[in-house]
N, C-alpha and C positions, 0 to 999 in steps of 0.2 A: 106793661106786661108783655108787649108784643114782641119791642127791644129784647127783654129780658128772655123772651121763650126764642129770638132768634140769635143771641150770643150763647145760649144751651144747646140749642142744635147744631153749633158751628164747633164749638170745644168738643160734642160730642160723635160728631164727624169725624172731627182730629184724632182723636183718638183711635178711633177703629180704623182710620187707615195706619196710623200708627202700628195698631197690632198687626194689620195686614203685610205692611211690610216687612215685617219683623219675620212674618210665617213665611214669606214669597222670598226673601232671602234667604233665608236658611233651608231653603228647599232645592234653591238651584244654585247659590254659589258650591265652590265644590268643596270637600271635606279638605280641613286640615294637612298640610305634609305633615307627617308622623317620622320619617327620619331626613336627616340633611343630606344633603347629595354629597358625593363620596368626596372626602377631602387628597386620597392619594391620586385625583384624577391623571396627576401629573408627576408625581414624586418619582417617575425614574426616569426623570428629564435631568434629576442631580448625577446621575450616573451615565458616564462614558458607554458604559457597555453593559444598556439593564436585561435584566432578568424579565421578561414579561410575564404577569401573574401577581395578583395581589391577593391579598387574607382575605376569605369570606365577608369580612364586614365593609370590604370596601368596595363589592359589586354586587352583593344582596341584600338592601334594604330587608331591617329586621321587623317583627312586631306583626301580627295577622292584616295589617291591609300592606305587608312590603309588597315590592314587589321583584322580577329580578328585571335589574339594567343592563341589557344587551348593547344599550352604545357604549357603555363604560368598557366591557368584553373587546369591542370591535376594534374600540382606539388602540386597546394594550394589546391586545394579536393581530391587528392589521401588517405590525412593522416585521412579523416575522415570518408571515407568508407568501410564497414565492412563486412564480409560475415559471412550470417548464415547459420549455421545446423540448422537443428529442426527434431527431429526425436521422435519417438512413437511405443508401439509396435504393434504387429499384423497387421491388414489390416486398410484401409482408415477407418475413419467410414462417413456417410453419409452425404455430404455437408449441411453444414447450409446455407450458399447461394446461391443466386437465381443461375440458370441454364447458361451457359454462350454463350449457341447457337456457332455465329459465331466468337466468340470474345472468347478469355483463356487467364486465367493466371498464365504465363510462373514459374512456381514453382517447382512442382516435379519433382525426378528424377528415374528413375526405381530401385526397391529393387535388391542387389547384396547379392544370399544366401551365407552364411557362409558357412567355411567347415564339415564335420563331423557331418551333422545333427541340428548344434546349428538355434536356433532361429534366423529370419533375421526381424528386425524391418522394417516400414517404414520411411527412410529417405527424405529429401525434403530442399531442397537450396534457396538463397534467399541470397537481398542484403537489407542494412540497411544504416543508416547516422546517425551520433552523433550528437546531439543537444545541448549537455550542457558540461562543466567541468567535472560533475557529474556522467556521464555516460549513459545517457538518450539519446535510441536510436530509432528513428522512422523506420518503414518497411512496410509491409501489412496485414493484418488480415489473408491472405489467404497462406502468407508463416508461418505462424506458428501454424495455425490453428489446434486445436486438440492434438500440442508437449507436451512431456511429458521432453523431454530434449532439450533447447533450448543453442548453441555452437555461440560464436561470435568470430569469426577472424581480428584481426584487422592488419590493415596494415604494423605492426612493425614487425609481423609472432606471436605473443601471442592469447592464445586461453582463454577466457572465457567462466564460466558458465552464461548463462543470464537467467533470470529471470521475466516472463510476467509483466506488471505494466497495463495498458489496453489497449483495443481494442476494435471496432465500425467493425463492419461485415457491418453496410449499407454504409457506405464510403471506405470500405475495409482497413483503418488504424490503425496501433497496437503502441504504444508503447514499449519497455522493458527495460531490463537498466542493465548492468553490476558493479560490483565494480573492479575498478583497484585502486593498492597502490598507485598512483599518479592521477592527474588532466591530462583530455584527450582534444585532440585538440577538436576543434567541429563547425561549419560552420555555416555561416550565413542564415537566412533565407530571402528572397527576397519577393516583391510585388506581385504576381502573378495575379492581376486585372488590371496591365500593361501592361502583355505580349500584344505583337499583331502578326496575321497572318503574316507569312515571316522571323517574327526572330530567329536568332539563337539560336539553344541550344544545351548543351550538356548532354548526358548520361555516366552516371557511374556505371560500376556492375560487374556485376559476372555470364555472361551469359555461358552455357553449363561447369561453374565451373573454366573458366578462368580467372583468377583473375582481378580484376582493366581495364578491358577491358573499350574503352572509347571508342564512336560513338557519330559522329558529323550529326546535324539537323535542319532543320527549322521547324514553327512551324504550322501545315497545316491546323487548324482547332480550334478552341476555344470555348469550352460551348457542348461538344459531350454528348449525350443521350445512355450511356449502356445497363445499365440493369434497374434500379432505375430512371424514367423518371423525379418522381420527386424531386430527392438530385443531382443525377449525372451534372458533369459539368468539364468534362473531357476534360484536352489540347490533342491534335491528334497531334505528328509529326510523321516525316520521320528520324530519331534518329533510327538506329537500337538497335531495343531490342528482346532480347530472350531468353528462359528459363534460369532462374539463373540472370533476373535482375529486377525479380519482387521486391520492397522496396527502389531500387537503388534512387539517386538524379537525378532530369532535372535540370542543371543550366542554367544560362544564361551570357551572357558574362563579367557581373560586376563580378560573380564566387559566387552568391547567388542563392541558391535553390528554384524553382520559383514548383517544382511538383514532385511528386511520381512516377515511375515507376512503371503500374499494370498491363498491360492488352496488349496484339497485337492481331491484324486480323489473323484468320484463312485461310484466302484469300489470301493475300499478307504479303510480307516480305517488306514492307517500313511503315508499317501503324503502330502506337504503341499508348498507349492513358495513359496520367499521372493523378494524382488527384493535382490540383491546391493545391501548398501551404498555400495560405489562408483557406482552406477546415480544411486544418489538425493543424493552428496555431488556427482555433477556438474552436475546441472541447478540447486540449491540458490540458486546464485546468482542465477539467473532468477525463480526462484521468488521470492526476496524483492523484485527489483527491478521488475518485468515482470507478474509475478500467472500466469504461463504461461510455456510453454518452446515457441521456434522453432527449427528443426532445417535444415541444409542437404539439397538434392535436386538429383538429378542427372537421376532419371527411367528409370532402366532396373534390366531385369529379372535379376536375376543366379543364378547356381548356384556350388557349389562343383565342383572338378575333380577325379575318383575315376578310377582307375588306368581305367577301362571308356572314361571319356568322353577322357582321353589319348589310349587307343592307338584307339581310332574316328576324332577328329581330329586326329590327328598331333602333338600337342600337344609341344613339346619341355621342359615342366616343367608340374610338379604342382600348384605353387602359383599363388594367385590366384584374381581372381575373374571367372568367364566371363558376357557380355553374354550375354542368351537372347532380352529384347525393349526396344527402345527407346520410350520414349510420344513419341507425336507432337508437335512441339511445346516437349517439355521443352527445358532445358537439354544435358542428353546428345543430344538431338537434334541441336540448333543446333551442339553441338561435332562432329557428327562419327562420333558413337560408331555403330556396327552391333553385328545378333549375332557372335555367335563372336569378338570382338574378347577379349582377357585380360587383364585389367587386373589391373598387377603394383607399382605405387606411388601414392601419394597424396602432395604435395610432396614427395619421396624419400624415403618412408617404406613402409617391406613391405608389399604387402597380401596375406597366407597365406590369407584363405580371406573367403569373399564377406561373413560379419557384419563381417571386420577391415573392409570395405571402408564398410561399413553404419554401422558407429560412426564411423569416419574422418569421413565427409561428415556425419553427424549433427551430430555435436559442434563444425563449422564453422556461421557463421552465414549466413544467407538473404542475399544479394547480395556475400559472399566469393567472390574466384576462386581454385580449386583446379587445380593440374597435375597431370594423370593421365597414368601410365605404363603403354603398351600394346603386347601383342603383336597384331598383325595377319598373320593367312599366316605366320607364322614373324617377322615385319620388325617392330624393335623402333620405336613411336611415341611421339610427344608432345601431349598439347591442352591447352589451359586452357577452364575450363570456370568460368561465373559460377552458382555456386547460386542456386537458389530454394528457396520454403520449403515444406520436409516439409507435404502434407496430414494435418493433424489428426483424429482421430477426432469433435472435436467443433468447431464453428466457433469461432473466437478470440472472436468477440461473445458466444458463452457461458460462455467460462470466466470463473472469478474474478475480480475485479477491484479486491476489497478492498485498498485498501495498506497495506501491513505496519504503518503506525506507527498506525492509526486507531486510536482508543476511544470504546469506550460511550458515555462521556459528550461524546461531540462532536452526540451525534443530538438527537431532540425529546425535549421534553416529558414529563415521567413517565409512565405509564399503566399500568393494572392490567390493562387487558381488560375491564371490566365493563361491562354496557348494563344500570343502572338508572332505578327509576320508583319516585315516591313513592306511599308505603299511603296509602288515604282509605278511606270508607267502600264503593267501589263495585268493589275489587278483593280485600280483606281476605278476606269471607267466600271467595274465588273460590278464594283461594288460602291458607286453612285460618291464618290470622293472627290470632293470636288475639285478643281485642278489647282496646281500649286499646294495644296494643303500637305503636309508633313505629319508623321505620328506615327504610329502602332494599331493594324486591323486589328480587334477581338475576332482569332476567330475560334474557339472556345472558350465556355465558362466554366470547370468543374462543378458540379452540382455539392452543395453542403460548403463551399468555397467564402471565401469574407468576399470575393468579387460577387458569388451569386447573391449573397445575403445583403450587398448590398443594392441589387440591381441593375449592376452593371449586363448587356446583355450583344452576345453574338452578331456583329457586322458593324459593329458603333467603336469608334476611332479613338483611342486611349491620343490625347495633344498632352499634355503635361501634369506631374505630380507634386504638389507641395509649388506648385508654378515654375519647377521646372523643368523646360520641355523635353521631350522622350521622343527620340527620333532613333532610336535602333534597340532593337532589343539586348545590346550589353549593357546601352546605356539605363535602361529598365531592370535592369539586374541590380544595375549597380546602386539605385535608390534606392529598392526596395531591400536588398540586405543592411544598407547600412542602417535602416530601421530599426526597432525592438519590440517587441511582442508585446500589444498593448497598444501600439501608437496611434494614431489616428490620420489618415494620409488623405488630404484633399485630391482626389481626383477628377481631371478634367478630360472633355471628352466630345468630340461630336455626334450624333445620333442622325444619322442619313433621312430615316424614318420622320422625324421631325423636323428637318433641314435648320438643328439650332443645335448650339455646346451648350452641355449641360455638366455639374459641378457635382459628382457623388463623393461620401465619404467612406474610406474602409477602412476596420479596423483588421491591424495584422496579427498575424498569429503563428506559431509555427507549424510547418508543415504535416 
């Protein structure tokens, strides 16, 4: 009986640890994957020249525990965002737009002087997106603002020269465009009159010069009022952004780019504010054809109508947008228009509240006639009305005016930037050369130059290019034209400062 009662207590051991484990496993192994991980991880690797962005189902796991995959996002838009230089010399010059109070955008970066005197440009960083095959790159008006040399990095580690194509200061949106020997990836654009409060998004940039840095967000606010009360129509999320990702992409989880990266609160570090993509796919056209964007104007001052100002002026509906002042002289003048008048269509089309009315005439052109529909005193109107053109934040003689198709290689002449002078006997000692030694003083660098960019710097002895030696400045001439924009030219060189030759490369460009 003992046997018997100690093989019962052993079986019945077994068991309850049995059950035990059964409860202790299934408590802390983790729940089931519920969908497979995306199978077009890679599928525009079969493509020369993909389109980045895939179908919703291939970066948001479906079903109530999905969730969404932001590495899947990062790998497909990594390849088409780009970091800019833009740099200029001397000091800032004087914003052309408006003031930014509590709100900036995250752009510059502080000037770092050069040694030995030489000139320090000012430089200023920025992110950008590829839009086409072709090399058309959208960013902000405010990251480029002013460049006399605009540098795009793209994701491969290749650096281009870019090239302004246009730019709109009142949306803060620029165009530019590089040429690469090949077809470049370039990204989808998304609906951004979809978005809704709560949703996800992502940012991609180049904050504090970090490369491809990606910050994940929801979307906190839609239709934000900046600076321009009446264009602005700013998405607000919680997407960390910060200097160096002004231009950058806001995607959204299908991996299409729904806004612009421009602006964050000076107040807090969660608040950031983008330019809806749609903003920037309707001017695009202008932008490539024009180098700038003209808007129609009517001339008058408008509000929207809130249950207060209804029952104050007897208003018999809600909607629409009320005249508050006419400018003299406008258009709206010569039609007609007074305050308190309510302008309720725009060629028979609604106008619900005074930005509807704002975009309407925007997006018509400078000498179009538009028919506005009014209440006057209760008594329904009619005018036509011949637009003029929206004043710009900046005069049209200063915008861009690059055309889209130009390249590098249409300008002059190669040049390096260097102002040399042959060694003799009466400058050598002066300038620490050691005796016998042959070559070409630097004794300037033009600032923004392929010589400054590359390092090259004032009192340091240019010996040979490509290994062969340069002992008169014809003969530096004459190597350096027979060059092509693009090349890449070994240069050698002494550096007194370090009493050793040192080997830089620079790439040519023309002048």
């Amino acid at each position: 009986m003992t046997r018997g009662f100690v093989w019962l207590t052993a079986g019945l051991a077994a068991a309850v640890g049995l059950l035990l484990g059964v409860v202790v496993t299934g408590v802390l192994s983790p729940a089931p994957t519920l969908v497979a991980p995306p199978a077009m991880a890679h599928a525009g690797a079969a493509s020369s020249v993909p389109t980045i962005g895939a179908a919703p189902s291939a970066l948001v796991p479906g079903g109530p525990a999905g969730s969404p995959n932001f590495a899947d996002i990062a790998e497909r838009l990594n390849p088409v965002v780009v970091n800019i230089d833009a740099s200029a010399r001397g000091r800032r010059p004087r914003p052309t737009t408006q003031p930014r109070r509590r709100i900036e955008t995250p752009d510059d970066l502080p000037e770092v002087p050069r040694p030995r005197g030489q000139e320090a440009p000012r430089r200023g960083t920025g992110t950008g997106f590829i839009i086409d095959r072709d090399g058309h790159i959208l960013t902000n008006h405010h990251v480029i603002e002013g460049a006399e040399r605009i540098t795009v990095k793209l994701a491969d580690g290749r650096s281009l020269r870019a090239l302004p194509v246009g730019s709109d200061p009142d949306t803060d949106i620029a165009l530019i465009k590089v040429d690469a020997p090949s077809p470049l990836p370039h990204a989808t654009l998304g609906n951004s009159d979809t978005l809704r409060v709560g949703e996800w998004v992502v940012a991609i940039g180049n904050p504090l010069s970090y490369e491809h840095t990606l910050t994940v967000g929801v979307v906190s606010f839609i239709g934000r009022k900046l600076f321009d009360s009446s264009l602005d129509n700013y998405i607000q999320t919680d997407a960390a952004i910060s200097f160096g990702n002004s231009g950058g992409p806001l995607i959204n989880l299908r991996g299409e780019i729904v806004g612009i990266n421009s602006a964050v609160s000076r107040q807090a570090n969660n608040i950031g504010f983008a330019i809806p993509i749609n903003q920037a796919r309707a001017i695009l056209p202008q932008l490539r054809s024009e180098g700038r964007v003209s808007r129609g104007y009517i001339g008058v001052a408008l509000r929207d109508v809130d249950p207060d100002v209804q029952a104050s002026l007897g208003l018999s509906r809600a909607d629409g947008a009320l005249v508050q002042d006419v400018t003299a002289g406008s258009p709206g003048a010569r039609a007609g228009l007074k305050p308190y008048d309510l302008i309720t269509a725009v060629d028979e089309e609604p106008v619900r509240t005074n930005s509807t009315l704002i975009r309407a005439i925007a997006e018509r052109k400078p000498g179009v006639t538009a028919r506005l529909e009014f209440l006057r005193d209760g008594r329904p109107m009619e005018v036509a009305v011949k637009l003029a053109e929206r004043p710009g934040r900046v005069a049209p003689s200063t915008a861009p005016t690059s055309p889209a198709g130009s390249r590098l290689a249409d300008a002059d002449p190669i040049e390096l930037g260097l102002t040399l002078i042959e060694i003799d006997e009466s400058n050598a000692h002066r300038f620490d050369v050691p005796s016998g030694m042959t070559g070409l003083l630097v004794q300037r660098v033009e600032p923004l130059s392929p010589a400054y960019e590359a390092g090259i710097l004032r009192g340091q002895v240019l010996l040979e290019i490509n290994r062969r030696a340069v002992d008169s400045v014809a003969g530096y001439r004459r190597i350096v034209q027979a060059s092509h924009p693009g090349d890449v030219l070994a240069v050698f060189l002494y550096d007194p400062d370090l009493d050793q030759r040192i080997i830089h490369t620079v790439r040519t460009e023309p002048r």
